[in-house]
C-alpha positions in Angstrom: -6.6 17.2 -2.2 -8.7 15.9 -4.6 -12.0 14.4 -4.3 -14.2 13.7 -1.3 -13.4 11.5 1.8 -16.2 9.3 0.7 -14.4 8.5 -2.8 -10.9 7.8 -0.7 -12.6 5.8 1.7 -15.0 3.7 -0.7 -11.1 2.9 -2.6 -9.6 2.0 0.3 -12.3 -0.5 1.4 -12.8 -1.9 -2.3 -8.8 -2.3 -2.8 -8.3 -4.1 0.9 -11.6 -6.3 -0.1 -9.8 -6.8 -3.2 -6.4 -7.7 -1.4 -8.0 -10.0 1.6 -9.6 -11.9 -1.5 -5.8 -12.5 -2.9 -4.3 -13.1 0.3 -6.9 -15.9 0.7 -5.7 -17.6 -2.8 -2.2 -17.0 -2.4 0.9 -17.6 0.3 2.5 -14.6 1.7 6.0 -14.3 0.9 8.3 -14.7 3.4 10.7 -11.7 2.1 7.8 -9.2 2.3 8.6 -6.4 4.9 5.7 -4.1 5.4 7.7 -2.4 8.7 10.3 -1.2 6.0 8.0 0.2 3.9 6.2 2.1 6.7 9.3 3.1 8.5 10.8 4.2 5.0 7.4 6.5 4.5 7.4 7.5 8.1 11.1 8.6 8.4 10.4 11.0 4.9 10.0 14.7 5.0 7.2 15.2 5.0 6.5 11.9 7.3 3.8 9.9 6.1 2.8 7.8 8.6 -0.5 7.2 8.0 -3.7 4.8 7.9 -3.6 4.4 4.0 0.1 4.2 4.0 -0.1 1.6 6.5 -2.5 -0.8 4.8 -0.8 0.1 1.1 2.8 -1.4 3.2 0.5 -4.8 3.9 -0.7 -4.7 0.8 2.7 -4.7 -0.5 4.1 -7.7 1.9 1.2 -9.7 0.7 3.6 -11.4 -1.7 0.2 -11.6 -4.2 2.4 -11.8 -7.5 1.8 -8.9 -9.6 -1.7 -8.3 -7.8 0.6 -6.5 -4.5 2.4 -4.1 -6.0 -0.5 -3.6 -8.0 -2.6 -2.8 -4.6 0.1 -0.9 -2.9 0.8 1.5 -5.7 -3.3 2.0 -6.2 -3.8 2.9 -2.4 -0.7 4.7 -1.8 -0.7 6.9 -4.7 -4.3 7.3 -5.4 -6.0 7.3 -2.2 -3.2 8.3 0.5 -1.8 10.7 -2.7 2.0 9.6 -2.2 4.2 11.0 -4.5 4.8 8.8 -7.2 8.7 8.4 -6.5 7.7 7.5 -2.6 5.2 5.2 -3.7 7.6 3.1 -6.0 10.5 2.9 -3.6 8.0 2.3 -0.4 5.6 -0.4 -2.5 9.6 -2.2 -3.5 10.7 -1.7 0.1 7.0 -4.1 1.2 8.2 -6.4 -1.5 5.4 -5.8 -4.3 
């Protein structure tokens, strides 16, 4: 892994600030599925059904344009450290 659990953590909590921030100017969308992206993440090998993956998934269903897929892609790759081929198809399957 790289960098500290200070670094991850300070991301996550800046990129959810960022995304409650959006949510507040924008509508959700009502074909946004975070369960699919955290079932599609879970059911993987190796599963990752985690915190970070959970929030990147609501980030995704936000249905912020360009700003969702945007925040899923930053907090599932960067700070949960997805693979980047996960991340794209999970971030899709939450509708960012």
């Amino acid at each position: 892994m790289t960098g500290s659990i200070r670094t991850r953590l300070a991301a996550a909590l800046g990129t959810l600030a960022l995304a409650v921030g959006g949510v507040v100017i924008a509508a959700p969308a009502a074909h946004a599925d975070g369960p699919s992206c955290a079932n599609y993440l879970a059911g993987g090998n190796p599963a990752r059904s985690t915190i970070g993956a959970e929030i990147a998934c609501a980030l995704g269903a936000t249905g912020v344009p360009t700003a969702s897929k945007l925040l899923c892609d930053t907090v599932m790759g960067k700070v949960d450290q997805v693979g980047p081929a996960r991340t794209d198809t999970a971030c899709k399957q939450a509708g960012g």
